[in-house]
Each structure stands twice: as structure tokens, then as C-alpha cells.
N, C-alpha and C positions, 0 to 999 in steps of 0.2 A: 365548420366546413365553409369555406366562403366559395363564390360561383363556378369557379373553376376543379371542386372537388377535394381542395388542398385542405389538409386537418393542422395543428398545430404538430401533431403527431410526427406525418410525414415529412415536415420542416426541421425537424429537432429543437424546436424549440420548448417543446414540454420536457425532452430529456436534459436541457442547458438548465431549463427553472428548477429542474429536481439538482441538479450535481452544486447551483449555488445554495439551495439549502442544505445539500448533506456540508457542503465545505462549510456555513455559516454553524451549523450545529455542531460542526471536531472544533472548531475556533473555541465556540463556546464553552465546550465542555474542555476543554484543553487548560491545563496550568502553565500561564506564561513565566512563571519564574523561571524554570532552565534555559531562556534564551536570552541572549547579552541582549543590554539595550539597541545596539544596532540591529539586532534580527527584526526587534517589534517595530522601531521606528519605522524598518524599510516594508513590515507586515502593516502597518496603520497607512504609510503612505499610499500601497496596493490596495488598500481595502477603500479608501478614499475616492480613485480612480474609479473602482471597480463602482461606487454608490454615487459617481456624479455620471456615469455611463451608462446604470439605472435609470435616475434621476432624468435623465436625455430619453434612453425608451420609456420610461411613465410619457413623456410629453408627446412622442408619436403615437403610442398606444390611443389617448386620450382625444 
């Protein structure tokens, strides 16, 4: 809770951090062979984005 009362909770940002681990965990558990190489290419490029936009909040977090 910081000074003003605000939880991570009320922000949504505890429910963002849970929906990138359920999507990291179907990823995982997923068999990528039924999808053409251009579906993984343009899923690697997304997932890239998505861990250098992590990568950016680790550094305001910190």
C-alpha cells in the first residue's frame, strides 16, 4: 500500500502479472509444431517486445 492507500491490487497490476504468467505457462506447455514458421516467427517477435517492455519496468521498479 503506498501513502495514498493504493494496493497493487486496485491498480491491476497484480491481475496483469498473473495473466503474463498464465500466457507464459500455455506457451510453455503448448507444442509449437502445428504452427507454420511464420506464426512462431511473428509469436518470438511478440514475446521479445513484450521481455524488453519488462526489461524497461524491472528498471523503474528498481
Amino acid at each position: 500500500m503506498d501513502s495514498n492507500g493504493v494496493t497493487l491490487d486496485d491498480c491491476g497490476i497484480a491481475e496483469l502479472a498473473a495473466a503474463v504468467a498464465t500466457l507464459t505457462e500455455s506457451i510453455q506447455g503448448g507444442k509449437m509444431t502445428g504452427f507454420s514458421d511464420e506464426d512462431v516467427v511473428s509469436l518470438m517477435r511478440q514475446v521479445e517486445g513484450c521481455k524488453r517492455q519488462l526489461a524497461a519496468l524491472d528498471t523503474c521498479l528498481i
